[in-house]
Each structure stands twice: as structure tokens, then as C-alpha cells.
C-alpha positions in Angstrom: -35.4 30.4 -12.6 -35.2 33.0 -15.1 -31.9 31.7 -16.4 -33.5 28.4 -17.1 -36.5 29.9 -18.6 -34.4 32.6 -20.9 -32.6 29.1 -22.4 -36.1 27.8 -22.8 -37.2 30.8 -24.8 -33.8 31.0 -26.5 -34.5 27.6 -27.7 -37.7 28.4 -28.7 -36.5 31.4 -30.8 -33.9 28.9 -32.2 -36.7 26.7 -33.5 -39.1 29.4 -34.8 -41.8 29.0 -32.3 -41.3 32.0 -30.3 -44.2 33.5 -31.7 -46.5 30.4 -31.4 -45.5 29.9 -27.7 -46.6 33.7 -26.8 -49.1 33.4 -28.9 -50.3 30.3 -27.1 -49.7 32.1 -23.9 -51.9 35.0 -24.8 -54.9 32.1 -24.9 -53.6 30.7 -21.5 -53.5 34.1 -20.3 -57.1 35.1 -21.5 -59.5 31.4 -21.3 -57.5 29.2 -18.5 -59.7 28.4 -15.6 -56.6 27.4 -13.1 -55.8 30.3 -11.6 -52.0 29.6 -11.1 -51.2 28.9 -14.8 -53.7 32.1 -15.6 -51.5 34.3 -13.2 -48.2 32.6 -14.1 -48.9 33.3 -18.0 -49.4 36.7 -17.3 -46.3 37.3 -15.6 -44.9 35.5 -18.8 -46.4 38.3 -20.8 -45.5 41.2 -18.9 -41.9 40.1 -18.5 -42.0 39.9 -22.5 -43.5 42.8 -23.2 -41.5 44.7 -20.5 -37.8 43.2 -22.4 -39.2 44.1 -25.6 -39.8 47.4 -24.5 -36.9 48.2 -22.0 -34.2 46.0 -24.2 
């Protein structure tokens, strides 16, 4: 799973939407009622920031 989404995100960074995508996930994160895309867009965010962070 994380394979498939790092190509996702590679492809993302490819097009130059990397920073609209986490941006958009930021507002998922913060306004979504449905808790399962709330909680999954978190652990988005935190597995960003933590590669960001930890290389």
C-alpha cells in the first residue's frame, strides 16, 4: 500500500501538484465530517511530515 501510494505522490510531484494535494489534505484533515477520510488524511499528514522530517 505504501508503495502504490509513494508512486501516486511521485506522480503528483512530477506534475507540480504535490503542494495542492497536501494542501487539499490539510482541509480534509481539519472540515471533513466522515470520520474515515478525516482519520485517513491525518495519517497522510503525519506520514509526510514524519519523511520530511526523518528523510
Amino acid at each position: 500500500m505504501l508503495y502504490r501510494n509513494g508512486l501516486c505522490f511521485r506522480f503528483l510531484h512530477l506534475q507540480g501538484l504535490e503542494d495542492e494535494f497536501i494542501e487539499h489534505m490539510r482541509q480534509v484533515a481539519e472540515y471533513e465530517k466522515d470520520l474515515r477520510y478525516k482519520s485517513a488524511a491525518a495519517n497522510f499528514l503525519k506520514m509526510n511530515d514524519k519523511n520530511k522530517i526523518g528523510g
